[in-house]
Each structure stands twice: as C-alpha cells, then as structure tokens.
Backbone of each chain as ProteinMPNN parsed JSONL, in Angstrom:
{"seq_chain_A": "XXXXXXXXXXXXXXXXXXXXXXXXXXXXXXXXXXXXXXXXXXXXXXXXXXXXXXXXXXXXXXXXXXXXXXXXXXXXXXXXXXXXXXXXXXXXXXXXXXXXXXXX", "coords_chain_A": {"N_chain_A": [[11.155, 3.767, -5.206], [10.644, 7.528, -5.956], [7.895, 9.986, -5.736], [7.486, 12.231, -8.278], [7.361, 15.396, -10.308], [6.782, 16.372, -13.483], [8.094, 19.16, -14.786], [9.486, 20.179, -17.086], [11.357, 20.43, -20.316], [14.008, 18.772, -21.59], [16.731, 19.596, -24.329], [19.064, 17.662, -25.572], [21.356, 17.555, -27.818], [23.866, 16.687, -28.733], [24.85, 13.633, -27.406], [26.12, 11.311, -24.306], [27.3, 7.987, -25.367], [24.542, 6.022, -26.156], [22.502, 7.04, -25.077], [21.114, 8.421, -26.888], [17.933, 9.224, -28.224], [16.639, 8.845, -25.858], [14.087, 10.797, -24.125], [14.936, 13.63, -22.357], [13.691, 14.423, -18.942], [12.84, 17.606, -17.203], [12.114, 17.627, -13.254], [10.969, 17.884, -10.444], [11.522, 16.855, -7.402], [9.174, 15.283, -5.256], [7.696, 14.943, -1.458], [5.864, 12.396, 0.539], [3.54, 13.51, 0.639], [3.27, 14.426, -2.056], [4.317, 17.005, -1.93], [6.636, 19.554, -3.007], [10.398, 19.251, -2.549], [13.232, 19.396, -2.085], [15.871, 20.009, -4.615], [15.347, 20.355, -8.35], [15.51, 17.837, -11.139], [17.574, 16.485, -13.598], [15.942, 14.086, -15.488], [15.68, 11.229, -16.99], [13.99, 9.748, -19.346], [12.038, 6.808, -19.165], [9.765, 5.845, -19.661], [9.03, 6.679, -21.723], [6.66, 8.273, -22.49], [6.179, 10.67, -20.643], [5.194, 13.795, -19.876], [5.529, 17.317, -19.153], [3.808, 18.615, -16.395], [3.075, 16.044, -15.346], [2.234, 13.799, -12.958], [4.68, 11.69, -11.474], [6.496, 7.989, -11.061], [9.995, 7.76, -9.934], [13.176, 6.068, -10.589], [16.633, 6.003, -8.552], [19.786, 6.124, -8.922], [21.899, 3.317, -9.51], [19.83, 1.65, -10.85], [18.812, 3.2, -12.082], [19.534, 3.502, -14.504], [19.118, 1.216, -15.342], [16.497, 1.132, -16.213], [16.496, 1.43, -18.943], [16.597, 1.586, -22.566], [18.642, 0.899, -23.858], [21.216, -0.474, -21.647], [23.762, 0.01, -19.819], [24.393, 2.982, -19.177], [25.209, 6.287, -19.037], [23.229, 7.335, -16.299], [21.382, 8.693, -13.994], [19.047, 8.817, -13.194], [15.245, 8.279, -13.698], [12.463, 8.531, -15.421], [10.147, 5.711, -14.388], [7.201, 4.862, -14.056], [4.02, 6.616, -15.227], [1.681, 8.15, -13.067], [-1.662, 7.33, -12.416], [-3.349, 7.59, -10.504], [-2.867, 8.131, -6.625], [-3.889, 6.201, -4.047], [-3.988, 7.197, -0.894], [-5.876, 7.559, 1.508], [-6.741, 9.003, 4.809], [-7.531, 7.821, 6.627], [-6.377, 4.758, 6.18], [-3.323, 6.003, 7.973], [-4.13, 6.025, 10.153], [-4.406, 3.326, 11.164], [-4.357, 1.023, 13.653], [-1.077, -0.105, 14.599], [0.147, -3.172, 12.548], [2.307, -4.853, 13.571], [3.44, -6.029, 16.823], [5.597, -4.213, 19.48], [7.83, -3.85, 20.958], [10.343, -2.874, 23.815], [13.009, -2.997, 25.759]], "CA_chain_A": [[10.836, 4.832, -6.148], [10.182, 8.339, -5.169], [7.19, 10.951, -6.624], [7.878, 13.219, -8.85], [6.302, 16.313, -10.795], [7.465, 16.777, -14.353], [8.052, 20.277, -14.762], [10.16, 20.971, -18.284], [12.013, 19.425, -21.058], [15.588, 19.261, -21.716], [17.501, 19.335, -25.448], [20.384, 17.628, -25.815], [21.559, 16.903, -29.302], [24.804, 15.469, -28.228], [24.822, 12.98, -25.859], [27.08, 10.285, -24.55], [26.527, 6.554, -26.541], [23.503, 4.941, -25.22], [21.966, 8.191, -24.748], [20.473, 8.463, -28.24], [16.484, 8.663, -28.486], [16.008, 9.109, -24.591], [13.738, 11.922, -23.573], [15.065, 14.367, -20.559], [13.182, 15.816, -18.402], [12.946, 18.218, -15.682], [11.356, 17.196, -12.4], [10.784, 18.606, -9.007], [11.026, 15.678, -6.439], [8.261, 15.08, -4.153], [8.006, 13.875, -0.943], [5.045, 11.423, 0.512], [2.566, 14.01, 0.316], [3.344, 15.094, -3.158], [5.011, 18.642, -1.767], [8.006, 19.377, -3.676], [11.275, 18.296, -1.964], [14.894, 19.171, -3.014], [16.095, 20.593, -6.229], [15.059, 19.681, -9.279], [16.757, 16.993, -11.135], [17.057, 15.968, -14.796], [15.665, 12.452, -15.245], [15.834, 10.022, -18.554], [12.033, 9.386, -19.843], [11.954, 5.246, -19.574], [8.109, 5.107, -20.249], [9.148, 7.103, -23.25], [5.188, 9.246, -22.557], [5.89, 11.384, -19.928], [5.284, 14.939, -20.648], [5.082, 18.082, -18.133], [2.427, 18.96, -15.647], [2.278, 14.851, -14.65], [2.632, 13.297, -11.301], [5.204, 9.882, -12.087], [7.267, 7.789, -9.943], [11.284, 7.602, -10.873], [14.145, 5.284, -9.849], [17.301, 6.674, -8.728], [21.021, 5.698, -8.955], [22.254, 2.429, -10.617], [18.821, 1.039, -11.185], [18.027, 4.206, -13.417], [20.022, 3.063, -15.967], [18.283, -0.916, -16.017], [14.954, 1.244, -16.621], [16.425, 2.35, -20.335], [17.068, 0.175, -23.43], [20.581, 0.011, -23.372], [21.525, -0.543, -20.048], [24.977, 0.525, -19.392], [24.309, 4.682, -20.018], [24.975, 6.953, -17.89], [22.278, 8.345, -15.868], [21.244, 8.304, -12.669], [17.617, 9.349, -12.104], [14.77, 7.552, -14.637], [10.932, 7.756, -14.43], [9.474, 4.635, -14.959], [6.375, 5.133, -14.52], [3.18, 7.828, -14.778], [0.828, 7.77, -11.933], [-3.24, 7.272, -12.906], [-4.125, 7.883, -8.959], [-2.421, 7.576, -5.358], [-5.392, 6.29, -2.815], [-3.527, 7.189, 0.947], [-6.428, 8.175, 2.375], [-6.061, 8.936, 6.067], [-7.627, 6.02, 7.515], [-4.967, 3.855, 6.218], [-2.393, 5.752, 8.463], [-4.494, 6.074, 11.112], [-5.127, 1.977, 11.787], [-3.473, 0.49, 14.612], [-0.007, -1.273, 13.743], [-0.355, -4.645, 12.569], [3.101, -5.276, 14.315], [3.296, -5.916, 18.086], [6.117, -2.709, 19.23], [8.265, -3.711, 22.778], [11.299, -2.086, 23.929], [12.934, -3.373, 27.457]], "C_chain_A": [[10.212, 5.988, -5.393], [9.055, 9.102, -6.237], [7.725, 11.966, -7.404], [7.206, 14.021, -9.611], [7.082, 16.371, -12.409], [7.293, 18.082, -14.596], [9.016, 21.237, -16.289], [10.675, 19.612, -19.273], [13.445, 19.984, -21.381], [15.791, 18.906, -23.299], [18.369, 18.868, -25.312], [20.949, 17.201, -27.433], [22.668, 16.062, -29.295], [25.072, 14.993, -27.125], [26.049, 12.244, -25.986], [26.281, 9.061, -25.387], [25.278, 6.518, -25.539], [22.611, 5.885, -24.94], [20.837, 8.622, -25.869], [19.299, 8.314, -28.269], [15.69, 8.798, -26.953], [15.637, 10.484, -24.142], [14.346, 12.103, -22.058], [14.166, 15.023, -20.292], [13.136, 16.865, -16.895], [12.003, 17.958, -15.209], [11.704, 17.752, -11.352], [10.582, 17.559, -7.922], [10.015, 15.78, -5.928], [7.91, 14.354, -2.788], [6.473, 13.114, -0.821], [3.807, 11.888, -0.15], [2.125, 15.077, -0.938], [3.752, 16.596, -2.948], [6.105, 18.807, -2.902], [9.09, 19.385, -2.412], [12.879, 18.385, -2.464], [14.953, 19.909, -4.422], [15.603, 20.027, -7.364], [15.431, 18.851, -9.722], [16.461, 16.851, -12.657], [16.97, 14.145, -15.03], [15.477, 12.247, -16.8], [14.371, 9.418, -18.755], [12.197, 7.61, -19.905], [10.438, 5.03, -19.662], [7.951, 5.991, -21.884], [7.663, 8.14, -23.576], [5.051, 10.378, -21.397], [5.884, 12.413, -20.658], [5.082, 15.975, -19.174], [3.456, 18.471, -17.7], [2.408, 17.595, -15.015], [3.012, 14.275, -13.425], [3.39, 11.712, -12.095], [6.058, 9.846, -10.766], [9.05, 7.822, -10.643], [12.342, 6.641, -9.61], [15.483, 5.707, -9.462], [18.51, 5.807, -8.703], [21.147, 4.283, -9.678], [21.242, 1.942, -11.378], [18.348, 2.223, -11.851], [18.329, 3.448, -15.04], [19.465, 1.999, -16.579], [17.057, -0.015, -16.368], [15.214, 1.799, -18.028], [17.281, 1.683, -21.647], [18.293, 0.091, -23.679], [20.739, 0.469, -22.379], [22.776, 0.024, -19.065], [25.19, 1.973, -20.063], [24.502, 5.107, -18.862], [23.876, 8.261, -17.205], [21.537, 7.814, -14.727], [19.39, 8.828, -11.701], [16.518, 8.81, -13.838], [12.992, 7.439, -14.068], [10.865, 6.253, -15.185], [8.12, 4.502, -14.593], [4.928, 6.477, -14.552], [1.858, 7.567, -14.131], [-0.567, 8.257, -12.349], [-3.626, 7.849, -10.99], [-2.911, 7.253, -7.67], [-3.652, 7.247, -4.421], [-4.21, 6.154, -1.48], [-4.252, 7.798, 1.681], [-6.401, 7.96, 3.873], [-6.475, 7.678, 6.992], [-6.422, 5.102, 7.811], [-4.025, 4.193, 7.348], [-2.291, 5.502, 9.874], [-4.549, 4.281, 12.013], [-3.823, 1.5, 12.465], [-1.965, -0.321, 13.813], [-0.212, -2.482, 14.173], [1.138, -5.308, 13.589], [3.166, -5.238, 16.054], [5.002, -5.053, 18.214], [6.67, -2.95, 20.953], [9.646, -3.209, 22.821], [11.476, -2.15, 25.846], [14.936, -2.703, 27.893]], "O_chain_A": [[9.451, 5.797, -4.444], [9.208, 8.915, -7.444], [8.634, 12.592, -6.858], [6.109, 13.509, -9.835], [8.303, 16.423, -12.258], [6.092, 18.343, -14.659], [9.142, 22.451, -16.45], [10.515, 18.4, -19.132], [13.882, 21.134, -21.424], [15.1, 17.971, -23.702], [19.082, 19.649, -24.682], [20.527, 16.129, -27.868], [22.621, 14.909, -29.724], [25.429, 15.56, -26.092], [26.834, 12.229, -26.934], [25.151, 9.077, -25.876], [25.201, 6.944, -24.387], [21.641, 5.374, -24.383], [19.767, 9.135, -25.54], [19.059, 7.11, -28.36], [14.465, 8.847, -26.833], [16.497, 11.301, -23.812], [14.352, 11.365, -21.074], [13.706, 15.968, -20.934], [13.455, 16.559, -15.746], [10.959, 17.882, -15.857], [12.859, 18.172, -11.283], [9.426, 17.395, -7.532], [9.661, 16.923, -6.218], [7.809, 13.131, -2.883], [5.789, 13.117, -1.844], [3.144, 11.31, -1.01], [1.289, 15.979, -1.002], [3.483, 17.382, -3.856], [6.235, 17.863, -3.681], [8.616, 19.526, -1.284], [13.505, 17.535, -3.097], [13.989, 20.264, -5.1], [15.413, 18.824, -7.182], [16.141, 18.354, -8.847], [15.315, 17.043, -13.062], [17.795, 13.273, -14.759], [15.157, 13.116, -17.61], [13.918, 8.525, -18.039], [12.565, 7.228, -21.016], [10.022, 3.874, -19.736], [7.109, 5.927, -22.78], [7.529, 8.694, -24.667], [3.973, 10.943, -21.215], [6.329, 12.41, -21.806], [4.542, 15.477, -18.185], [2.408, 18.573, -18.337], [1.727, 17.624, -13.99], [4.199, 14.372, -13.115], [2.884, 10.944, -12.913], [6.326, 10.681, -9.902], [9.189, 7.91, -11.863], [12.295, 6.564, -8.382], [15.895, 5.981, -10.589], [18.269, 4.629, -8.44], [20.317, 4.151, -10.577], [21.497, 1.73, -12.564], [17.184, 2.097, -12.232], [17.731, 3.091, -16.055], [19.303, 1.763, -17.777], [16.354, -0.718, -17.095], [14.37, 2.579, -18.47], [18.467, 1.357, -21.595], [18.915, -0.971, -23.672], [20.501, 1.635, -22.064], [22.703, 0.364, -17.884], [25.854, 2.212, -21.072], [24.135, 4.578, -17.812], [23.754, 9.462, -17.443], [21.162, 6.649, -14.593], [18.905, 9.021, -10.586], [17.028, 8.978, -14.946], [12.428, 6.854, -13.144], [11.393, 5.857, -16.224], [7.817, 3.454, -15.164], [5.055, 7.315, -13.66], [1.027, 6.818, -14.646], [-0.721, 9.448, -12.619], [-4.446, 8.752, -10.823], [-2.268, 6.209, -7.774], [-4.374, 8.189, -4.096], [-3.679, 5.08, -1.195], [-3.78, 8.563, 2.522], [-6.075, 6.846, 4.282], [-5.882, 6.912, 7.752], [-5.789, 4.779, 8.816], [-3.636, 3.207, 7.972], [-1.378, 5.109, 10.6], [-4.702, 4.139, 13.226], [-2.663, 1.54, 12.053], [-1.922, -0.922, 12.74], [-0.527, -2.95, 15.267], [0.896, -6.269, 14.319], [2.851, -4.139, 16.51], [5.711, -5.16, 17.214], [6.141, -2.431, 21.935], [10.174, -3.111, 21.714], [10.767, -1.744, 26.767], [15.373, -2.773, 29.042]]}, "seq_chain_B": "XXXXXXXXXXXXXXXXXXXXXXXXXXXXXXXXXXXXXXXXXXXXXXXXXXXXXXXXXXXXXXXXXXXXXXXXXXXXXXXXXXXXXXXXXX", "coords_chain_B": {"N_chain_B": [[17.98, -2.382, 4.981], [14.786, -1.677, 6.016], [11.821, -0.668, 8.744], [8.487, -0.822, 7.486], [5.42, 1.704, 6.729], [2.368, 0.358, 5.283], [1.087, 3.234, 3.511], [-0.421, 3.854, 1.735], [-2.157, 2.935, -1.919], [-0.752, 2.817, -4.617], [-1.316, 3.418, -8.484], [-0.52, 2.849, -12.035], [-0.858, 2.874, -15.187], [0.777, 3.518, -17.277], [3.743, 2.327, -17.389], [6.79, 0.959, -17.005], [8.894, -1.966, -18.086], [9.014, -3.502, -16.718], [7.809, -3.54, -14.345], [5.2, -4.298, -15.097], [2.122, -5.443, -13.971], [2.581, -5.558, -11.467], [2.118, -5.175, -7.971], [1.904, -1.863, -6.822], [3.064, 0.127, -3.631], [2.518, 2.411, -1.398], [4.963, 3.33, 0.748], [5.264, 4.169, 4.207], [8.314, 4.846, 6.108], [9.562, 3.743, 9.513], [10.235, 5.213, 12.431], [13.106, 3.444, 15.032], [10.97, 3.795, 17.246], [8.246, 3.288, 16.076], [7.803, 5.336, 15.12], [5.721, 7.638, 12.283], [8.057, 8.773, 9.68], [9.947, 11.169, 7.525], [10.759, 9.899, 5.779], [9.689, 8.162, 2.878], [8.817, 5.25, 0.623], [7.952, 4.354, -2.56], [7.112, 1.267, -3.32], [7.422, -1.845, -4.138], [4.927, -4.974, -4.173], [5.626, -8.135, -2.898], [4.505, -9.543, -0.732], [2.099, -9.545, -0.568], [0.902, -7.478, 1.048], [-1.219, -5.061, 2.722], [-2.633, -1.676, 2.904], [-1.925, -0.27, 6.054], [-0.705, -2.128, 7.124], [2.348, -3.693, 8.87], [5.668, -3.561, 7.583], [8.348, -5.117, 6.143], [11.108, -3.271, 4.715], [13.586, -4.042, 1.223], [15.958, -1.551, -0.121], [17.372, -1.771, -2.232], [19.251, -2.446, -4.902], [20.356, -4.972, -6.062], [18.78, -7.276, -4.687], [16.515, -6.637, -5.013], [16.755, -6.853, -7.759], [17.241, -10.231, -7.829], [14.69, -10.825, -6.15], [12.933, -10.22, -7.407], [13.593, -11.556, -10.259], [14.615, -10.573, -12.084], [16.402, -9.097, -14.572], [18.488, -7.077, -16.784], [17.345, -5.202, -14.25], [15.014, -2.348, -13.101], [14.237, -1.598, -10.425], [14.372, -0.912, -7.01], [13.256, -0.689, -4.205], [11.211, -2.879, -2.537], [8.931, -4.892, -0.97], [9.392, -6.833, 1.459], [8.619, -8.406, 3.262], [5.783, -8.947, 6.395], [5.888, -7.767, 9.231], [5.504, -9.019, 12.182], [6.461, -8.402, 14.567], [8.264, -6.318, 16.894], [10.664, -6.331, 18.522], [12.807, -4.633, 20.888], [15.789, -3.946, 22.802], [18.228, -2.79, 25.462]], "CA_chain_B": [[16.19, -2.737, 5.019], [13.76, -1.02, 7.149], [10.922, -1.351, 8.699], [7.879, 0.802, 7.115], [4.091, 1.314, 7.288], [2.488, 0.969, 4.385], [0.058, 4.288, 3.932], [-1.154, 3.593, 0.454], [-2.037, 1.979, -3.595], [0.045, 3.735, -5.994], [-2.078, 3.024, -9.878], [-0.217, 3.482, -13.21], [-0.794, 1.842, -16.221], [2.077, 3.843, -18.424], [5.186, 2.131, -16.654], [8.308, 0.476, -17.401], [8.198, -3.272, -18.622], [9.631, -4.58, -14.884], [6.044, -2.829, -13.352], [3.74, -5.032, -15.272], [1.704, -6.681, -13.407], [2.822, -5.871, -9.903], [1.511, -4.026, -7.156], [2.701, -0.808, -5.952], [2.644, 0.571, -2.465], [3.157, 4.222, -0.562], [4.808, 3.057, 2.025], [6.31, 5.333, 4.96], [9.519, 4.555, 6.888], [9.284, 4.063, 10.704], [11.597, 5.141, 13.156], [12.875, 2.901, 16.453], [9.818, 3.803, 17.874], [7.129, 3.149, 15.598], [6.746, 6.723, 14.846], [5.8, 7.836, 11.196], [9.175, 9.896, 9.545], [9.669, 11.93, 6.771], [11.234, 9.026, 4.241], [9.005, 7.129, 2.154], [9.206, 4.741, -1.222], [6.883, 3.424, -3.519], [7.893, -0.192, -3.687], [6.752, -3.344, -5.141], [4.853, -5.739, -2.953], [5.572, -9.506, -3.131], [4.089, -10.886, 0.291], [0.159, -9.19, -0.366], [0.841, -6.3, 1.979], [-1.845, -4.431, 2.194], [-2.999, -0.558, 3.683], [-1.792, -0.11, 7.742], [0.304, -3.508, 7.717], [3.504, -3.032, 9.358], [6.066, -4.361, 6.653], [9.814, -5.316, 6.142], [11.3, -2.937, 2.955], [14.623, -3.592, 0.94], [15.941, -0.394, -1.006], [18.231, -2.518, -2.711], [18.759, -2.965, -6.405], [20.686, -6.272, -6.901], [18.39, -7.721, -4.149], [15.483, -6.281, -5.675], [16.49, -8.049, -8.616], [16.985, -11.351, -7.327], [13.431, -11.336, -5.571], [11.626, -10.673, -8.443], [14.017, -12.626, -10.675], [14.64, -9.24, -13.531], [18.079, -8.623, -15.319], [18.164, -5.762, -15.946], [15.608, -4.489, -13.325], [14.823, -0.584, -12.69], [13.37, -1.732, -9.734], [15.132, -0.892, -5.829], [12.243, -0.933, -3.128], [10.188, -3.9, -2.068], [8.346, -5.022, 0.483], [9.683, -8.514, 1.532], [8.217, -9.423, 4.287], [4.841, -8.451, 7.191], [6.435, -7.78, 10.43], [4.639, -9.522, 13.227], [6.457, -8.273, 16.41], [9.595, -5.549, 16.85], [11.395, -6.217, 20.209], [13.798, -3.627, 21.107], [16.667, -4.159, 23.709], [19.03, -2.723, 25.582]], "C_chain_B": [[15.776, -2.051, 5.918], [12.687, -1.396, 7.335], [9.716, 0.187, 8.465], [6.03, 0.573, 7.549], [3.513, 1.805, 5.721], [0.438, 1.977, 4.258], [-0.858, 4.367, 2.513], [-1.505, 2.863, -0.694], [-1.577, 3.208, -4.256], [-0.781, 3.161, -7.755], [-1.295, 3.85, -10.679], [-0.453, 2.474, -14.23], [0.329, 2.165, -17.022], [2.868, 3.564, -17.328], [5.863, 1.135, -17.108], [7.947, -1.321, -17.286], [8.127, -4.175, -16.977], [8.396, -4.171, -14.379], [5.176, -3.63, -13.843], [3.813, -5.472, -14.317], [1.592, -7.309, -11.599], [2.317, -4.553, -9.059], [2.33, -2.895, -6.581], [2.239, -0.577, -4.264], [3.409, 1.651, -2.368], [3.404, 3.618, 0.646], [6.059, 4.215, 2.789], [7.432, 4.901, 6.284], [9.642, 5.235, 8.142], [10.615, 4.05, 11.053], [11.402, 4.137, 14.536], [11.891, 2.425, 17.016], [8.514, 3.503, 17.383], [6.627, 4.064, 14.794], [7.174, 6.914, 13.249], [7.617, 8.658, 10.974], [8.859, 10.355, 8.461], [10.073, 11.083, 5.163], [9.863, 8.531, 3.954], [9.43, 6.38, 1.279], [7.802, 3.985, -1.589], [7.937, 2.16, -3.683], [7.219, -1.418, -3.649], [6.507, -4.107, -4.078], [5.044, -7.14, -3.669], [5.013, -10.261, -2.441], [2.557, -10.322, 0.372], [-0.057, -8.859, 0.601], [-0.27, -5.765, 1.418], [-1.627, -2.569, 3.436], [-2.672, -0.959, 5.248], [-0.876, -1.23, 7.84], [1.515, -2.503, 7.742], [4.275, -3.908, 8.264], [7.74, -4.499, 6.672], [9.871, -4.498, 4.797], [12.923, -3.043, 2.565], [14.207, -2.587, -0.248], [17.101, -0.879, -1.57], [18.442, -2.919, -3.985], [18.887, -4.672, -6.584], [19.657, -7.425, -5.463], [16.984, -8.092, -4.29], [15.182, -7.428, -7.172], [16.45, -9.282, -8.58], [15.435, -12.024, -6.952], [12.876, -11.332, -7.356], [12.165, -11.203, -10.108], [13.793, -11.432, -12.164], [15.931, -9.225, -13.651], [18.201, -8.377, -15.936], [16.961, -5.69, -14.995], [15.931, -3.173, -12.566], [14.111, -1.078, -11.037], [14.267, -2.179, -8.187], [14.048, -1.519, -4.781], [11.007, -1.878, -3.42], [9.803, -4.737, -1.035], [8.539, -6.658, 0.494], [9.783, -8.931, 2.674], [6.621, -8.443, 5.194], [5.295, -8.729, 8.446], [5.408, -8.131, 11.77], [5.428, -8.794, 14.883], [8.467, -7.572, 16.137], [9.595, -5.585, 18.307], [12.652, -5.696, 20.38], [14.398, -4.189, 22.749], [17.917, -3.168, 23.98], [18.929, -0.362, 24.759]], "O_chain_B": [[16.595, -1.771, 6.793], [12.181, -2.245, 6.602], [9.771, 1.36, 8.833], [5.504, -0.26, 8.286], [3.788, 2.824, 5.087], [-0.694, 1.662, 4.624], [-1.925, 4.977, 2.443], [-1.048, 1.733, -0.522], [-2.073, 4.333, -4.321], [-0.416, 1.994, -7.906], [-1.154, 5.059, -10.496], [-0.217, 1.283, -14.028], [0.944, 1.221, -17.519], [2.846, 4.308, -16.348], [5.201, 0.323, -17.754], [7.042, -1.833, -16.627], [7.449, -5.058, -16.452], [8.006, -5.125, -13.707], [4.204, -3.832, -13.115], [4.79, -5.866, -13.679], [1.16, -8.245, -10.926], [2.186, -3.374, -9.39], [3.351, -3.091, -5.922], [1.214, -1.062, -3.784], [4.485, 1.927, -2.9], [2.547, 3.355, 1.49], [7.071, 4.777, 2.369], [6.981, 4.687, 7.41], [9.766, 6.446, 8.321], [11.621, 3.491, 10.615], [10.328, 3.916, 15.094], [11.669, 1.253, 17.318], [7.604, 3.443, 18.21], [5.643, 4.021, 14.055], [8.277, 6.619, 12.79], [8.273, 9.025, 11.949], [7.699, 10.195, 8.08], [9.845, 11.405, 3.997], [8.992, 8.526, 4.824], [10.573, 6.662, 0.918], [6.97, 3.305, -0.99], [9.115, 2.122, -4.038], [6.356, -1.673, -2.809], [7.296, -4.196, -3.137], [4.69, -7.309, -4.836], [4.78, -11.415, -2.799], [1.856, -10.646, 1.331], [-0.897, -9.399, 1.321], [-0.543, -5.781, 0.217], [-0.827, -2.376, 4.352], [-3.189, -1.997, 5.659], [-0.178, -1.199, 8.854], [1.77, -1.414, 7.228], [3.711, -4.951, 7.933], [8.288, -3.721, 7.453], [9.084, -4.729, 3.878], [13.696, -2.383, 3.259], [13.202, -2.497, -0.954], [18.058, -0.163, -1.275], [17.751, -3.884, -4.312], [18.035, -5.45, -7.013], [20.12, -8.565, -5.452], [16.373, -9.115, -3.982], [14.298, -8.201, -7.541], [15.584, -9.758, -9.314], [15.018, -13.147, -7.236], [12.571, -12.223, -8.148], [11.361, -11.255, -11.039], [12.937, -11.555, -13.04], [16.601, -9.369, -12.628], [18.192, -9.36, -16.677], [15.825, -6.137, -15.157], [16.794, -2.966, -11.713], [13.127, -0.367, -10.831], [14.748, -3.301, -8.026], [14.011, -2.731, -4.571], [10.105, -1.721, -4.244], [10.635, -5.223, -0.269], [7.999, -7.487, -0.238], [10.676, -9.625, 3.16], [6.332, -7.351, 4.705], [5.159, -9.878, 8.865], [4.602, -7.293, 12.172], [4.909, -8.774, 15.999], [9.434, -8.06, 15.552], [8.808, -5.06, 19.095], [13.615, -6.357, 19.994], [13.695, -4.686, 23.63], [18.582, -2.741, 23.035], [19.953, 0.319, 24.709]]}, "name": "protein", "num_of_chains": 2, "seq": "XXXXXXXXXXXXXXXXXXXXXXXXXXXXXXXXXXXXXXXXXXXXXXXXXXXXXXXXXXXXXXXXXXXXXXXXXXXXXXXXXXXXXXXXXXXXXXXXXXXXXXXXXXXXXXXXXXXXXXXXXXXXXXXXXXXXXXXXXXXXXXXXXXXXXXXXXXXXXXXXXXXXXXXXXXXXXXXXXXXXXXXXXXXXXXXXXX"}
C-alpha cells in the first residue's frame, strides 16, 4: 500500500454494475515522505469515511477491487484505510542493518 | 519479493475489514547494495518485524492472500520473513 492525500471528490451518477454506493475520490499519491508523487488518481472509498484534506493508505491494481463489497468491479486504485499517525522517526533509519551485507 | 528496511509504524483505526488487527509497517526498498531507494510500501507484518530490521517483502496479491489466509483480500505487501545475511556473488 502506498500514501496518499485526498484532495477532491468525484460524481458519478452512472456507473458500471458493482459500482453503485462507492465513494470516488481524488488523491495525489505520495511517496515515503508524504511529498506528492505522480498524477493524481481517482480511487474507490473502501473505508466508506474518507473525506479530503486526509493522509490514507490505498491498494492498487487487482487487489483494489477485493477492498470493495462486491468484488468483481472495475477499479483499480482503493483506499483502505485512513492514517491516525506515521512514527518514522529518523533514528529508525539511521540503526545499523540487522542483516549481515557481503558481496565477493 | 524484495528485500526492504523497515523505517516505520503506520496507525489507523478507520481501515478496511482485512486490516483489523494487524500491524502495519513503512518499510523502504533496498537496492543490491544495501542502499536506501526511492520505493517504499506500507505492508502487513506477520514475522514481528520491527523499526531498522532488515526484512524479506512480497508485493503480491494472491500470495498475500494465502499468507494471511483472506478471500477476497485488498491486501498486496507483506513482510514475510527477517533477513539474517545477503551474500552477493559474482
């Protein structure tokens, strides 16, 4: 799952089947450090509470669709869920690797 | 699969029914060498990875689902395994 910003909402009144009742919305990828990242994208609401302004994570390609109650829809980008806090403070990236690292 | 480092705790309580209950991680995808890159994923831990461990990640759905035993499951990236030792050859 990658970050994402919600940044709008989409209308659709007619959708394809399966489509029925699922909020769109617009999002601004993000990459690790929450920057934005790529074009926007329209994503399928599967926590059904997102709303703009919030930091969430989303799933992309086939596994969008398993995050939305009927399963076989088409759509290819899906938050699932909205993010209370990231802790990556720098320590973490700083600490030695736990893996030993050879190359002959 | 790759191998990543993981750089953070991800916390949500509003998420999708496959998220109860399981831990997230920020983890960041090493190259060859060890060295940080520019990929990342948030992805589900199963082996009680924690902060700085070096880790194994699939980005895999139907593999994804298998481990953590979901059908349907929204759920690609997870950390399935703690890499003890990368020996490069050749």
């Amino acid at each position: 799952m990658k970050f994402g910003r919600v940044i709008g909402t989409v209308v659709a009144t007619r959708k394809a089947e399966g489509l029925e009742g699922i909020k769109l919305l617009v999002v601004q990828p993000l990459d690790e450090h929450r920057q934005p990242r790529g074009d926007p994208q329209i994503a399928a609401d599967a926590t059904a509470q997102a709303g703009p302004g919030e930091l969430v994570f989303m799933v992309g390609s086939r596994e969008a669709a398993q995050a939305l109650p009927v399963v076989f829809v088409p759509a290819d980008l899906a938050i699932t869920g909205i993010i209370d806090e990231v802790d990556d403070r720098p320590e973490f990236r700083k600490r030695e690797p736990t893996a030993g690292w050879t190359a002959s | 699969m790759y191998i990543g480092k993981v750089v953070g705790n991800v916390v949500s309580t509003i998420k999708i029914s496959h998220l109860e209950g399981r831990k997230l991680l920020l983890v960041n995808q090493l190259d060859l060498q060890g060295n940080e890159t520019d990929d990342y994923d948030i992805a589900v831990d199963v082996v009680q990875a924690g902060p700085g461990d070096t880790v194994l990640v699939i980005d895999e759905g139907n593999g994804a689902r298998q481990i953590l035993k979901l059908d349907p499951g929204a759920i690609r990236a997870v950390i399935v395994g703690v890499v003890d030792q990368v020996a490069l050859s050749g």
